[in-house]
N, C-alpha and C positions, 0 to 999 in steps of 0.2 A: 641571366637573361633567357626567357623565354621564347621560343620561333614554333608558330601553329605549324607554319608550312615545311615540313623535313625532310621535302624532297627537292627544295632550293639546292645547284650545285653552285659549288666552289665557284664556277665562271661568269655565274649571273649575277653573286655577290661582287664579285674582286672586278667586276667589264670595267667599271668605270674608272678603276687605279689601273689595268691593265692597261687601258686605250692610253693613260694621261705618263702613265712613268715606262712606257714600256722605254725610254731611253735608259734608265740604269741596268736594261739588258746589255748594252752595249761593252759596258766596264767590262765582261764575262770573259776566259781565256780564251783561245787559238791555242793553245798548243797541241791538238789531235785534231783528227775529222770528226772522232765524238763529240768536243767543245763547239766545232763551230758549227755542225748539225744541229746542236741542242741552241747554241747561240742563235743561229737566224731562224730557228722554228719560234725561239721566245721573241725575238723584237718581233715577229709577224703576228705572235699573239695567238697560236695556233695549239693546239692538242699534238700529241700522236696521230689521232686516228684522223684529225683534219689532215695534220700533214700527208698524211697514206691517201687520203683520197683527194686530194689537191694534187698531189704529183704522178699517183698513179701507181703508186710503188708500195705493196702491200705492209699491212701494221704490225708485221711479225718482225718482217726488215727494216722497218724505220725503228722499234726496240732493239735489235740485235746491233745497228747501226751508231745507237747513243749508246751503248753499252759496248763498243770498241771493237766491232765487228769487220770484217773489210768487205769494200762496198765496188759492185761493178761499175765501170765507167758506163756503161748505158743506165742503171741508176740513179749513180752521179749525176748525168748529164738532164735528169728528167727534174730533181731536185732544182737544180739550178734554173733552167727554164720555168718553173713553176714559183720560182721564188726570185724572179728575178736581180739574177747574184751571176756575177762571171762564172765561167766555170774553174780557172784556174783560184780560185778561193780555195776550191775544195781539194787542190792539191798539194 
């Protein structure tokens, strides 16, 4: 299959499966602050770098964060707010 256009990304093909299935995000584990960072960043349907600039909280550390980083409570605490999610989720 051919595509003229090659600068189409990934999220403008996949929106409309993202918007419709994001509930089989849900299934995804908890067992770290990595899974459930990666988890509620996917059912909101969000990038890295959205998440970084949705919470405020720079794209260096929200990587370092899904990659099993430990994360300050005033981080923590910005995540949560931004993604309206208790805070004690994330501990």
């Amino acid at each position: 299959m051919f595509y003229e256009n090659k600068k189409t990304t990934y999220k403008e093909i996949f929106k409309t499966f993202e918007n419709t299935q994001s509930s089989i995000y849900y299934n995804l584990p908890e067992d770290s602050l990595k899974d459930k960072i990666y988890k509620v960043r996917m059912i909101h349907g969000l990038t890295q770098r959205e998440l970084a600039v949705k919470t405020g909280v720079s794209y260096s550390c929200i990587c370092k964060y899904e990659s099993g980083r430990n994360i300050s409570k005033e981080n923590k605490e910005k995540i949560c707010k931004a993604l309206n999610i208790p805070l004690d989720y994330l501990y």
